[in-house]
N, CA, C and O atoms as CSV, one atom per row, in Angstrom:
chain,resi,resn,atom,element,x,y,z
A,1,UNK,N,N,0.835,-1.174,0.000
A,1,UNK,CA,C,0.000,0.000,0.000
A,1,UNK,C,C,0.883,1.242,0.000
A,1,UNK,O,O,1.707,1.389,0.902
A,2,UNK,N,N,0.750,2.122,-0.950
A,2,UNK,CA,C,1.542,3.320,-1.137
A,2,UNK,C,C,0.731,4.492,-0.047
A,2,UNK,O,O,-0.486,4.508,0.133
A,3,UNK,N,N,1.623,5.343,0.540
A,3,UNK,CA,C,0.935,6.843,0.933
A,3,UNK,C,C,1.508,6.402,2.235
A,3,UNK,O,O,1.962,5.320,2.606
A,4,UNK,N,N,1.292,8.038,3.066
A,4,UNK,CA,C,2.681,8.006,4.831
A,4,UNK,C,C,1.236,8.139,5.431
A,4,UNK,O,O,1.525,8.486,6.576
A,5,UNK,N,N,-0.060,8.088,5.393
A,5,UNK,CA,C,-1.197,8.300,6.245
A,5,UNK,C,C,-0.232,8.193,7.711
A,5,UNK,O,O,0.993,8.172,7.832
A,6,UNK,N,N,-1.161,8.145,8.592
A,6,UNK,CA,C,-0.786,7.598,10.347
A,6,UNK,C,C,-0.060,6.695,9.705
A,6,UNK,O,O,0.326,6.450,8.562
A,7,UNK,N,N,0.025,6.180,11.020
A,7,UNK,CA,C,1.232,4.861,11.695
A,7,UNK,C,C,0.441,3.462,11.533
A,7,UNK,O,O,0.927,2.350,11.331
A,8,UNK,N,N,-0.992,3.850,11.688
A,8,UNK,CA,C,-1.793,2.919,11.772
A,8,UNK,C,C,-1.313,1.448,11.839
A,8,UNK,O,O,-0.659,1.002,12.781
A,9,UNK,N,N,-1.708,0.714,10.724
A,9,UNK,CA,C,-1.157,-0.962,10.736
A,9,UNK,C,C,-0.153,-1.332,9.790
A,9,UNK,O,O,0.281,-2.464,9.578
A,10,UNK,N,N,0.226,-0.071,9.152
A,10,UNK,CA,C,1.059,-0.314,8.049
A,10,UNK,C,C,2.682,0.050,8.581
A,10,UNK,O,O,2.994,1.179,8.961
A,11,UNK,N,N,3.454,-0.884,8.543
A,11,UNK,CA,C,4.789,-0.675,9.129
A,11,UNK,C,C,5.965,0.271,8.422
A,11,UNK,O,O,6.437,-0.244,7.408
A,12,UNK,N,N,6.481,1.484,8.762
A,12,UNK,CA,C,7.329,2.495,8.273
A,12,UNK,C,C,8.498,2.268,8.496
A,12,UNK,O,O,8.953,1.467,9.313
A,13,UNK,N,N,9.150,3.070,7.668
A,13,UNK,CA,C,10.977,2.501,7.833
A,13,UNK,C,C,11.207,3.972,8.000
A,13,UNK,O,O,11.542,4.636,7.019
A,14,UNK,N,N,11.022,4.622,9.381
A,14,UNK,CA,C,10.973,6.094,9.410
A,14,UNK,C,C,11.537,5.908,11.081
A,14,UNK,O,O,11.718,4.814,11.616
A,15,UNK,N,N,11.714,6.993,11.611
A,15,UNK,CA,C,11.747,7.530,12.766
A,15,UNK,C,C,10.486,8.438,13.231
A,15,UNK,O,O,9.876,8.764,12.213
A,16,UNK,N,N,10.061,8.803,14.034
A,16,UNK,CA,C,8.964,9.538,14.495
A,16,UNK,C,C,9.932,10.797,15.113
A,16,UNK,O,O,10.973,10.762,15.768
A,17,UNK,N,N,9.210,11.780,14.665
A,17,UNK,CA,C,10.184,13.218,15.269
A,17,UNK,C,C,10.103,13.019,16.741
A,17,UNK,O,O,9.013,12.453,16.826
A,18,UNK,N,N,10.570,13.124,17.983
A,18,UNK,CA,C,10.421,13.501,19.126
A,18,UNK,C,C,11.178,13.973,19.799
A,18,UNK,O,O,11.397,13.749,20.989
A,19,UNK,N,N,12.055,15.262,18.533
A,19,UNK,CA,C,12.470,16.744,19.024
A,19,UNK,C,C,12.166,17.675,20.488
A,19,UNK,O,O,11.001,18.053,20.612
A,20,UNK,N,N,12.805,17.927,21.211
A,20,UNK,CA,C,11.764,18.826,21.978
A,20,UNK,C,C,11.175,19.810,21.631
A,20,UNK,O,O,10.197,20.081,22.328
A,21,UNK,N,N,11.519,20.871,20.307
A,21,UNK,CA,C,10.425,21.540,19.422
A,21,UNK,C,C,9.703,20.843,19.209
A,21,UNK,O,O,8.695,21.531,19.369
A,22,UNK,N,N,9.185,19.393,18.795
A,22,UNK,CA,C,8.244,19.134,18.484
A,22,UNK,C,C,7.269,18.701,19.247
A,22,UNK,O,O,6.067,18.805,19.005
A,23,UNK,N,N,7.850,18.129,20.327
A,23,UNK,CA,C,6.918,17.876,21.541
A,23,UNK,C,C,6.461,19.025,22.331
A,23,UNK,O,O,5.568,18.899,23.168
A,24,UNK,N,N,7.112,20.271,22.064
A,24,UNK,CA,C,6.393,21.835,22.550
A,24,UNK,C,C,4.912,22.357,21.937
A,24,UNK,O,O,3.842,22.849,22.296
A,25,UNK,N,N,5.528,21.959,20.928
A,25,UNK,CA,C,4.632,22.800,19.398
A,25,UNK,C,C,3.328,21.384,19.369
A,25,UNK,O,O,2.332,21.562,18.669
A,26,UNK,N,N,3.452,20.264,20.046
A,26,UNK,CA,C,2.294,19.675,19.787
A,26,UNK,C,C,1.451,19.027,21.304
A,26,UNK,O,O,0.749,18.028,21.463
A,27,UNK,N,N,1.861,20.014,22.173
A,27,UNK,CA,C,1.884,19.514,23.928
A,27,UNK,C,C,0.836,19.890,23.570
A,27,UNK,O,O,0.685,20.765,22.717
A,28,UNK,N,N,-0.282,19.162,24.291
A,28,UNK,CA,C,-1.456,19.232,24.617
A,28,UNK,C,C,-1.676,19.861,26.468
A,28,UNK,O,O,-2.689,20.372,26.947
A,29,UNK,N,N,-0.325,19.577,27.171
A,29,UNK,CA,C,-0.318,20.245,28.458
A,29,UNK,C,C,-1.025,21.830,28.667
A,29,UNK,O,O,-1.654,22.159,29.673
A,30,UNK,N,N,-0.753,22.756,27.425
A,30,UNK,CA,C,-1.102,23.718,27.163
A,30,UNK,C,C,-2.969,23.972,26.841
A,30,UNK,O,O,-3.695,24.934,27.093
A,31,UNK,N,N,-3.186,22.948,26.345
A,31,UNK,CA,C,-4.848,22.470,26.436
A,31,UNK,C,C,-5.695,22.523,27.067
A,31,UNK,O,O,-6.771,22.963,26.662
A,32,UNK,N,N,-5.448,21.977,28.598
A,32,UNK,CA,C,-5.878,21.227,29.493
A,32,UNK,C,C,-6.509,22.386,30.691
A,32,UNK,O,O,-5.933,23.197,31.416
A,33,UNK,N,N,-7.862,22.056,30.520
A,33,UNK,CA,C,-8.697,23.143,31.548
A,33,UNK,C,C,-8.408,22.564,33.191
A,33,UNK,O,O,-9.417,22.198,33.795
A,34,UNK,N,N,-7.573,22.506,33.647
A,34,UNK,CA,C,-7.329,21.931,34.760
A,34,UNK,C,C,-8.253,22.419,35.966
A,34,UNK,O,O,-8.184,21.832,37.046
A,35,UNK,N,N,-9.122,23.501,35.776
A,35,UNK,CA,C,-9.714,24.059,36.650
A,35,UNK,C,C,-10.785,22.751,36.821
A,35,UNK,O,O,-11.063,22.138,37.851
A,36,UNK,N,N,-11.337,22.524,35.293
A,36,UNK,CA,C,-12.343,21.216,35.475
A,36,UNK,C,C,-12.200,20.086,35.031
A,36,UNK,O,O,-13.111,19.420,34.539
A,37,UNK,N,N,-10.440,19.554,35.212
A,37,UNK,CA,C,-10.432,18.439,35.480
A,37,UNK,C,C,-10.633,17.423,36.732
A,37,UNK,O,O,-10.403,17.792,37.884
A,38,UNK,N,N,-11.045,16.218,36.441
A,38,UNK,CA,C,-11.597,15.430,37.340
A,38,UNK,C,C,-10.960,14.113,36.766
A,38,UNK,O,O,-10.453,13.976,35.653
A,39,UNK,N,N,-11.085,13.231,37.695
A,39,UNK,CA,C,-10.068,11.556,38.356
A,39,UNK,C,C,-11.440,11.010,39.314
A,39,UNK,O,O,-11.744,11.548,40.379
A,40,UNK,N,N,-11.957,10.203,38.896
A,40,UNK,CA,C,-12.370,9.222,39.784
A,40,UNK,C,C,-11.718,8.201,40.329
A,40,UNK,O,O,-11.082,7.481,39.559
A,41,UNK,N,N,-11.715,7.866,41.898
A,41,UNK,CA,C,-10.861,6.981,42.395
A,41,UNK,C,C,-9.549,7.264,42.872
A,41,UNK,O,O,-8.757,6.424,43.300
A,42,UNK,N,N,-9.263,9.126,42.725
A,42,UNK,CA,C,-8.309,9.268,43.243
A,42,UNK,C,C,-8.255,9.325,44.733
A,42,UNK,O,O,-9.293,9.514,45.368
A,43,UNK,N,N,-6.997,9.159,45.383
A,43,UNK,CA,C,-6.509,8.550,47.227
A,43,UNK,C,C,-6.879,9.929,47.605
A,43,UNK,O,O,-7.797,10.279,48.347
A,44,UNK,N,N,-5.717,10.908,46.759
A,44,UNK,CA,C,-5.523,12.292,47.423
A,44,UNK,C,C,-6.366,12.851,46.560
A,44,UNK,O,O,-5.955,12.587,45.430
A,45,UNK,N,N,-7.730,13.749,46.499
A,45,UNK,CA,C,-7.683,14.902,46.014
A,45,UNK,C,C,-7.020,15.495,45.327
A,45,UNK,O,O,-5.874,15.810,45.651
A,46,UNK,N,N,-7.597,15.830,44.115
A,46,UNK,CA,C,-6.567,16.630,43.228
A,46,UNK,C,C,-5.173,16.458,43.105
A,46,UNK,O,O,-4.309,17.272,42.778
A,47,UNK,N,N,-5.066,14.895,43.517
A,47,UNK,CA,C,-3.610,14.893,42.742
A,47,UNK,C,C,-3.203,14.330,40.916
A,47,UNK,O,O,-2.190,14.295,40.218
A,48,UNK,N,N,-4.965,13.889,40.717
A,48,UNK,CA,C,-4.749,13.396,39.201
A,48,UNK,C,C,-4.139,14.957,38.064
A,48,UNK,O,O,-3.806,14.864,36.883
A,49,UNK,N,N,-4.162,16.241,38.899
A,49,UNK,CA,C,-3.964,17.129,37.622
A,49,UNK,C,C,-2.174,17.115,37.771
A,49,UNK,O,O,-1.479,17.557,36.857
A,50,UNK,N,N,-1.649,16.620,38.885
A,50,UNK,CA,C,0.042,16.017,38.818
A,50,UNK,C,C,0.594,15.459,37.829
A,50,UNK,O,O,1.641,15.819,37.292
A,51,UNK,N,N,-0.192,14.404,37.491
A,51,UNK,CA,C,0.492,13.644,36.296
A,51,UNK,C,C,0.741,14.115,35.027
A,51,UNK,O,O,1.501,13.614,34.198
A,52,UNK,N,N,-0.247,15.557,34.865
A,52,UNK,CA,C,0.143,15.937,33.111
A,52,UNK,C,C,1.362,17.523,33.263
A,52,UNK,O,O,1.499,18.482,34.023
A,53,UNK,N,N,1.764,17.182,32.489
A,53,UNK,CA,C,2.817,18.048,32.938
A,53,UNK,C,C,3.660,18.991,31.874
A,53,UNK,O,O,3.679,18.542,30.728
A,54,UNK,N,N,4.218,19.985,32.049
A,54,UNK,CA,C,4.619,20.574,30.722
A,54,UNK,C,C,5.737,19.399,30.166
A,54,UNK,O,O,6.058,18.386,30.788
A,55,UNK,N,N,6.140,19.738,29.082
A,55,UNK,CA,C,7.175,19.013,27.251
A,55,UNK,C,C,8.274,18.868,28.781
A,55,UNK,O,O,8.149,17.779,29.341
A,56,UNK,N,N,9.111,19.683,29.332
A,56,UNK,CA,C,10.391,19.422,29.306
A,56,UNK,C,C,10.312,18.585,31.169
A,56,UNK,O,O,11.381,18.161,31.608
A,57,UNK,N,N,8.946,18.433,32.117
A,57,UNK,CA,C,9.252,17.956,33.455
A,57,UNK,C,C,8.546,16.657,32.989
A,57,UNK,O,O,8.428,15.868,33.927
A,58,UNK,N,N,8.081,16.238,31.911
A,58,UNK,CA,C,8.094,15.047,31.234
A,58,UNK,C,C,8.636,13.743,31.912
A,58,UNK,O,O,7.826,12.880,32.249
A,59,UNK,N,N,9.874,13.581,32.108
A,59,UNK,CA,C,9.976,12.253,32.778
A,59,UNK,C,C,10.156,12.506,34.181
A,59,UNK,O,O,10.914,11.886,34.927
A,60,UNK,N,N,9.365,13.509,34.497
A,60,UNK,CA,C,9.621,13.735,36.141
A,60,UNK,C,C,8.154,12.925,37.038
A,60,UNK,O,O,6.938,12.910,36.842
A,61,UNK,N,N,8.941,12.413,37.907
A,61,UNK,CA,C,8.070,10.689,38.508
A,61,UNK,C,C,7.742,10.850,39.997
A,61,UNK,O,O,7.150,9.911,40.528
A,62,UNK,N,N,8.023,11.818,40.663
A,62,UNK,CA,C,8.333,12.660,41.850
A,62,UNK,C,C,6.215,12.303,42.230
A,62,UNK,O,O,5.692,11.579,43.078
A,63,UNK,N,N,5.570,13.224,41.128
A,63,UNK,CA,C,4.295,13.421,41.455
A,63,UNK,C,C,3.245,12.247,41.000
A,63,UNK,O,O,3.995,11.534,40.334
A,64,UNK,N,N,2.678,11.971,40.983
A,64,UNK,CA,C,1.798,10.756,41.006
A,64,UNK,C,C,0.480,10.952,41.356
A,64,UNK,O,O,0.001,11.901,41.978
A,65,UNK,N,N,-0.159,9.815,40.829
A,65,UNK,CA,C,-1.359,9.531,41.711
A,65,UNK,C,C,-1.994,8.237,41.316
A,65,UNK,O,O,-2.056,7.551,40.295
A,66,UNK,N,N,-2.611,8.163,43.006
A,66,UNK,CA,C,-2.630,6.367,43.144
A,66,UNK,C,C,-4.605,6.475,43.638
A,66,UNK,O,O,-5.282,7.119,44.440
A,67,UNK,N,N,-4.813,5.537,42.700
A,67,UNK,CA,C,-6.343,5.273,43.272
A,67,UNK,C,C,-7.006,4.532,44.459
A,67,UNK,O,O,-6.328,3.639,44.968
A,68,UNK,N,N,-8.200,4.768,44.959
A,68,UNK,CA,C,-8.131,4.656,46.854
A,68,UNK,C,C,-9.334,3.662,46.634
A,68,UNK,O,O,-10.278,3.592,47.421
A,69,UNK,N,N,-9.199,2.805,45.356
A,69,UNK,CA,C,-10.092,1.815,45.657
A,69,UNK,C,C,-9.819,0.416,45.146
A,69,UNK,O,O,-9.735,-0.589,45.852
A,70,UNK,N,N,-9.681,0.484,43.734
A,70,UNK,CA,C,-8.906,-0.801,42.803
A,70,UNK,C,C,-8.104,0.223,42.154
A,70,UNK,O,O,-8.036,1.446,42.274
A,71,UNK,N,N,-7.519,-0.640,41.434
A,71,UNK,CA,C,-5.990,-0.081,40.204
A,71,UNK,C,C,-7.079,0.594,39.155
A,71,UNK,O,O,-6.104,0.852,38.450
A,72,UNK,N,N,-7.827,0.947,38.646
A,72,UNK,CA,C,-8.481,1.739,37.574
A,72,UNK,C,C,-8.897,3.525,38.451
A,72,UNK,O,O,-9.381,3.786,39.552
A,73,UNK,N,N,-8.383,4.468,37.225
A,73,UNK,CA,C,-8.579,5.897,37.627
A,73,UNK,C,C,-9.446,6.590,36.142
A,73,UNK,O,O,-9.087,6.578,34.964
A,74,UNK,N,N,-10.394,7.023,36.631
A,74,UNK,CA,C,-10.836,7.551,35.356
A,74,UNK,C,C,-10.901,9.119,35.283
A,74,UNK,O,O,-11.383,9.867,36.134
A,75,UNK,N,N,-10.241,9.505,33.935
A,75,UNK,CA,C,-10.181,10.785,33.857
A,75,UNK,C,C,-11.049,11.284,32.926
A,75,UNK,O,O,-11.447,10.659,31.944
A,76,UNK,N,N,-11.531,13.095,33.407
A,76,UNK,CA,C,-11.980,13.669,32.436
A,76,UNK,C,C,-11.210,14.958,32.351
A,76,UNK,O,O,-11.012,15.733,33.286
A,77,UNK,N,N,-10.820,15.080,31.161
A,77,UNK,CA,C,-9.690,15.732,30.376
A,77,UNK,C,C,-10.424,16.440,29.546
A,77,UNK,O,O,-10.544,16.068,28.379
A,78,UNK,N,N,-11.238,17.949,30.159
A,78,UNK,CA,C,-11.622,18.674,29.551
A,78,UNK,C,C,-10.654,19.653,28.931
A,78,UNK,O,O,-9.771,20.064,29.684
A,79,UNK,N,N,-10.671,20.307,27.107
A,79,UNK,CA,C,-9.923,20.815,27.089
A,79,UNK,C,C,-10.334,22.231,26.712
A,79,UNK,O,O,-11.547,22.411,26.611
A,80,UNK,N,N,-9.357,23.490,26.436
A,80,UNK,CA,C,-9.611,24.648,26.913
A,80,UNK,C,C,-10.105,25.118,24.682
A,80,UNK,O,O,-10.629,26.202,24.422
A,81,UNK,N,N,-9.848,24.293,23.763
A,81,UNK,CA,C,-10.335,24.584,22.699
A,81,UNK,C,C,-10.275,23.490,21.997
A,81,UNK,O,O,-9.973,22.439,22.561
A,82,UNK,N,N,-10.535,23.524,20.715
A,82,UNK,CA,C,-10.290,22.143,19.785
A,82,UNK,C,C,-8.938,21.377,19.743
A,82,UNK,O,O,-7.865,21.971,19.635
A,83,UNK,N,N,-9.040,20.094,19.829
A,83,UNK,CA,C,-7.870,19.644,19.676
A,83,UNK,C,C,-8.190,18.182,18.752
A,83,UNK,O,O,-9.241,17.542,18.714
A,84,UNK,N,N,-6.847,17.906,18.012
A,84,UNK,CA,C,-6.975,16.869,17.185
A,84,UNK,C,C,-6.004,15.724,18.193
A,84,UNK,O,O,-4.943,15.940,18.778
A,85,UNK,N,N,-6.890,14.372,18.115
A,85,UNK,CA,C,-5.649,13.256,18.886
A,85,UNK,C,C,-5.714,12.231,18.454
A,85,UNK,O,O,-6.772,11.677,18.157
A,86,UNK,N,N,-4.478,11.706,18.311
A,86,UNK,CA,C,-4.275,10.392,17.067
A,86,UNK,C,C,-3.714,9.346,17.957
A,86,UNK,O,O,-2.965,9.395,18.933
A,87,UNK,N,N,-4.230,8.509,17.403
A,87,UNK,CA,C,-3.326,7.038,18.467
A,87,UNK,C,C,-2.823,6.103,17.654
A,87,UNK,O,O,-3.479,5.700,16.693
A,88,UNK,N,N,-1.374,5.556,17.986
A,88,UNK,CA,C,-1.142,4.627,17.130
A,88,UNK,C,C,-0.807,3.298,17.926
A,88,UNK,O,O,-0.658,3.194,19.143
A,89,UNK,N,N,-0.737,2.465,17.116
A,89,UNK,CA,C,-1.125,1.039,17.492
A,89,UNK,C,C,0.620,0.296,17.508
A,89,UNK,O,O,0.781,-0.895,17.778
């Protein structure tokens, strides 16, 4: 199958950019209405808005959050305008 569509199921002989310009210019951290985000099942209060974090404190592991009932946390990740989000497999 010819064409670069997504990543989807078709296997690329590419690299994926993950520049830190590019992970700036496509952070969704900047998105994120945190005023009305919400975590069901979180221990502490308001610690689910910890985990999203700006491009560069990224692998920082310091903050967390652990759920106060079983291992499942459900988030709602309202955001502050349109956003496009792609998932690959």
């Amino acid at each position: 199958m010819a064409g670069h569509g997504g990543c989807g199921q078709q296997h690329h002989d590419h690299e994926h950019d993950e520049t830190p310009e590019r992970g700036i210019q496509f952070n969704l951290y900047t998105k994120i209405d945190f005023n009305k985000l919400q975590c069901l099942n979180e221990a502490e209060e308001g610690s689910a808005k910890n985990v999203f974090k700006p491009w560069d404190q990224r692998q920082e592991q310091s903050k967390f959050v652990e759920s106060d009932v079983d291992e499942e946390l459900l988030f709602n990740i309202p955001f502050t305008g349109s956003v496009k989000l792609k998932g690959k497999s």
